[in-house]
C-alpha positions, 0 to 999 in steps of 0.5 A, a space after each residue: 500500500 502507498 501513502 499515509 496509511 503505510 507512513 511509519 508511525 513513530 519517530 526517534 526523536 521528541 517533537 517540536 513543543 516537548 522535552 523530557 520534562 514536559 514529556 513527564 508532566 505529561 505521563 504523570 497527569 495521565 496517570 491521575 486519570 487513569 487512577 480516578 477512572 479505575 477508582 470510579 470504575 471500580 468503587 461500586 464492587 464494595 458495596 454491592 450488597 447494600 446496593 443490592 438490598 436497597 434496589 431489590 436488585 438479583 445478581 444477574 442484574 448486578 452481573 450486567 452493570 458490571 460486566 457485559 454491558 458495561 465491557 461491551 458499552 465501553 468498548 464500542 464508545 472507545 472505537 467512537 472516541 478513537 476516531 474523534 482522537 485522531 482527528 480532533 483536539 486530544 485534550 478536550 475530549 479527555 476533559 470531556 469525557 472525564 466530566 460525563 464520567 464524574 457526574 454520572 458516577 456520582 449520579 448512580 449514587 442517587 438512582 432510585 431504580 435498575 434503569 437509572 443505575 444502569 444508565 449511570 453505569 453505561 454513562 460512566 463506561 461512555 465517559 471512561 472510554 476516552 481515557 485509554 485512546 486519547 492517552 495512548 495518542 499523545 504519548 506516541 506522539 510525544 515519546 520516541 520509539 525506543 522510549 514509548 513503552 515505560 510510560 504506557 506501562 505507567 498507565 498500566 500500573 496507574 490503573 492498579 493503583 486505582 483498583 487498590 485504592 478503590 477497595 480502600 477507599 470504597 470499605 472505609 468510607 462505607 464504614 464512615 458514613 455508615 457511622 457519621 452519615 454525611 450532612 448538608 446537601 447529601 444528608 439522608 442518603 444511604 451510606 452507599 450512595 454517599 460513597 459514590 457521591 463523594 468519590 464521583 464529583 472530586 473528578 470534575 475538578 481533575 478534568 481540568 487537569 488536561 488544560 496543564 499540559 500542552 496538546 502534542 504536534 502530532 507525527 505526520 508528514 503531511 497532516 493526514 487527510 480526511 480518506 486518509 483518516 476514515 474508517 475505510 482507510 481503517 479497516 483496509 489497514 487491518 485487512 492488509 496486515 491481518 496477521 499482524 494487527 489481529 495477532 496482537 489484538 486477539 493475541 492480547 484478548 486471548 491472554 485477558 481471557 486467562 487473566 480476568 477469568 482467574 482474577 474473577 473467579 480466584 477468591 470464590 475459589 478460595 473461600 469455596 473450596 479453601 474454606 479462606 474467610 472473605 477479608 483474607 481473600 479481599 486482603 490477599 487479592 488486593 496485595 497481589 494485584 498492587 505487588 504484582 502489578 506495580 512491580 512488574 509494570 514499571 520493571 517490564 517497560 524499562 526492561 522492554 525500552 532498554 532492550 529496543 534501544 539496543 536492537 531487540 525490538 520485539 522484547 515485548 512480544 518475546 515476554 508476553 510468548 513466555 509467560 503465557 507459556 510458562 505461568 499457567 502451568 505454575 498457576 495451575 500447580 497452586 490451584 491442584 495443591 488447594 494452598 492458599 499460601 501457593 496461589 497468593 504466591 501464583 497469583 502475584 507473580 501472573 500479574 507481575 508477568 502476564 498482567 504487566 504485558 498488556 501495556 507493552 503490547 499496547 505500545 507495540 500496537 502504537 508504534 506500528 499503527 498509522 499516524 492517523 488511525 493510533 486512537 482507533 486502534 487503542 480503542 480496538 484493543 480495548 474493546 477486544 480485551 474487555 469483552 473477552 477479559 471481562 465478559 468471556 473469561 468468567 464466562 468460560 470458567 462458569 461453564 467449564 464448571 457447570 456444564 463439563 466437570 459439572 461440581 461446583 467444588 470442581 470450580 479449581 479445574 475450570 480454572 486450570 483448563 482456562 489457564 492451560 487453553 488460553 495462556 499457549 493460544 495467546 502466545 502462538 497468536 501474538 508469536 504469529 505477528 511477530 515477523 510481520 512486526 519486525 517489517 513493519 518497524 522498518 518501514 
C-alpha cells in the first residue's frame, strides 16, 4: 500500500513543543486519570450488597452493570472516541469525557431504580472510554520509539493503583458514613450512595487537569487527510496486515481471557473450596494485584525500552510468548495443591508477568499503527480485551464448571483448563505477528 496509511508511525526523536520534562508532566497527569477512572470504575464492587438490598436488585442484574454491558458499552464508545482522537483536539475530549464520567458516577449514587443505575453505569463506561485512546495518542506522539513503552506501562500500573485504592477507599468510607452519615446537601442518603457521591464529583475538578499540559504536534508528514483518516482507510489497514494487527489484538484478548477469568473467579475459589474467610481473600487479592502489578509494570517497560534501544525490538512480544507459556502451568500447580499460601504466591507473580504485558503490547500496537488511525486502534484493543477479559473469561470458567466437570467444588479445574487453553493460544497468536512486526518497524 502507498501513502499515509503505510507512513511509519513513530519517530526517534521528541517533537517540536516537548522535552523530557514536559514529556513527564505529561505521563504523570495521565496517570491521575487513569487512577480516578479505575477508582470510579471500580468503587461500586464494595458495596454491592447494600446496593443490592436497597434496589431489590438479583445478581444477574448486578452481573450486567458490571460486566457485559458495561465491557461491551465501553468498548464500542472507545472505537467512537478513537476516531474523534485522531482527528480532533486530544485534550478536550479527555476533559470531556472525564466530566460525563464524574457526574454520572456520582449520579448512580442517587438512582432510585435498575434503569437509572444502569444508565449511570453505561454513562460512566461512555465517559471512561476516552481515557485509554486519547492517552495512548499523545504519548506516541510525544515519546520516541525506543522510549514509548515505560510510560504506557505507567498507565498500566496507574490503573492498579486505582483498583487498590478503590477497595480502600470504597470499605472505609462505607464504614464512615455508615457511622457519621454525611450532612448538608447529601444528608439522608444511604451510606452507599454517599460513597459514590463523594468519590464521583472530586473528578470534575481533575478534568481540568488536561488544560496543564500542552496538546502534542502530532507525527505526520503531511497532516493526514480526511480518506486518509476514515474508517475505510481503517479497516483496509487491518485487512492488509491481518496477521499482524489481529495477532496482537486477539493475541492480547486471548491472554485477558486467562487473566480476568482467574482474577474473577480466584477468591470464590478460595473461600469455596479453601474454606479462606472473605477479608483474607479481599486482603490477599488486593496485595497481589498492587505487588504484582506495580512491580512488574514499571520493571517490564524499562526492561522492554532498554532492550529496543539496543536492537531487540520485539522484547515485548518475546515476554508476553513466555509467560503465557510458562505461568499457567505454575498457576495451575497452586490451584491442584488447594494452598492458599501457593496461589497468593501464583497469583502475584501472573500479574507481575502476564498482567504487566498488556501495556507493552499496547505500545507495540502504537508504534506500528498509522499516524492517523493510533486512537482507533487503542480503542480496538480495548474493546477486544474487555469483552473477552471481562465478559468471556468468567464466562468460560462458569461453564467449564457447570456444564463439563459439572461440581461446583470442581470450580479449581475450570480454572486450570482456562489457564492451560488460553495462556499457549495467546502466545502462538501474538508469536504469529511477530515477523510481520519486525517489517513493519522498518518501514
Amino acid at each position: 500500500m502507498d501513502g499515509p496509511a503505510d507512513a511509519p508511525a513513530q519517530t526517534s526523536h521528541w517533537p517540536d513543543n516537548y522535552g523530557p520534562a514536559s514529556a513527564w508532566w505529561t505521563v504523570f497527569i495521565l496517570m491521575i486519570f487513569q487512577i480516578v477512572s479505575m477508582i470510579d470504575r471500580q468503587v461500586i464492587s464494595v458495596l454491592i450488597p447494600e446496593m443490592r438490598a436497597d434496589l431489590g436488585l438479583n445478581d444477574f442484574q448486578i452481573s450486567l452493570v458490571q460486566g457485559l454491558s458495561f465491557a461491551l458499552f465501553y468498548g464500542l464508545m472507545g472505537l467512537v472516541i478513537g476516531g474523534l482522537v485522531d482527528r480532533y483536539s486530544r485534550r478536550a475530549i479527555m476533559f470531556t469525557g472525564i466530566v460525563v464520567w464524574s457526574l454520572a458516577a456520582a449520579g448512580t449514587g442517587l438512582a432510585r431504580s435498575y434503569s437509572q443505575l444502569f444508565a449511570g453505569r453505561l454513562l460512566v463506561g461512555a465517559g471512561e472510554a476516552a481515557v485509554s485512546p486519547a492517552g495512548q495518542s499523545l504519548l506516541a506522539s510525544i515519546f520516541p520509539r525506543h522510549r514509548l513503552t515505560t510510560p504506557i506501562a505507567c498507565l498500566s500500573v496507574s490503573g492498579v493503583i486505582g483498583i487498590s485504592l478503590s477497595y480502600a477507599l470504597g470499605g472505609n468510607l462505607l464504614a464512615l458514613f455508615s457511622a457519621e452519615p454525611l450532612s448538608g446537601p447529601f444528608a439522608g442518603l444511604a451510606p452507599w450512595r454517599q460513597v459514590l457521591v463523594v468519590t464521583g464529583l472530586p473528578g470534575v475538578a481533575v478534568a481540568f487537569l488536561a488544560f496543564a499540559f500542552r496538546e502534542p504536534k502530532r507525527r505526520s508528514q503531511p497532516p493526514p487527510d480526511r480518506q486518509a483518516a476514515s474508517w475505510g482507510a481503517f479497516f483496509r489497514h487491518i485487512g492488509a496486515h491481518p496477521r499482524l494487527m489481529l495477532g496482537l489484538i486477539l493475541g492480547s484478548a486471548v491472554m485477558a481471557v486467562a487473566i480476568q477469568g482467574t482474577m474473577v473467579w480466584t477468591p470464590t475459589y478460595a473461600r469455596r473450596v479453601l474454606g479462606v474467610s472473605a477479608a483474607e481473600v479481599g486482603t490477599m487479592m488486593s496485595v497481589a494485584v498492587a505487588l504484582g502489578g506495580i512491580v512488574g509494570g514499571l520493571s517490564l517497560g524499562v526492561l522492554i525500552d532498554h532492550r529496543f534501544a539496543r536492537g531487540t525490538r520485539d522484547m515485548a512480544l518475546r515476554l508476553l510468548c513466555g509467560f503465557c507459556i510458562a505461568i499457567p502451568p505454575v498457576l495451575a500447580a497452586a490451584f491442584a495443591a488447594g494452598n492458599f499460601a501457593l496461589l497468593f504466591g501464583a497469583i502475584t507473580l501472573m500479574m507481575m508477568t502476564m498482567g504487566s504485558s498488556y501495556g507493552p503490547t499496547m505500545a507495540a500496537v502504537q508504534m506500528i499503527a498509522p499516524i492517523e488511525m493510533r486512537g482507533r486502534f487503542a480503542a480496538l484493543m480495548v474493546l477486544a480485551s474487555n469483552l473477552c477479559g471481562y465478559a468471556l473469561g468468567p464466562m468460560l470458567i462458569g461453564f467449564l464448571t457447570d456444564y463439563v466437570y459439572g461440581d461446583p467444588m470442581k470450580l479449581g479445574w475450570a480454572i486450570i483448563t482456562g489457564l492451560l487453553t488460553a495462556g499457549p493460544l495467546a502466545a502462538w497468536m501474538v508469536w504469529s505477528a511477530r515477523g510481520d512486526f519486525l517489517r513493519h518497524l522498518d518501514r
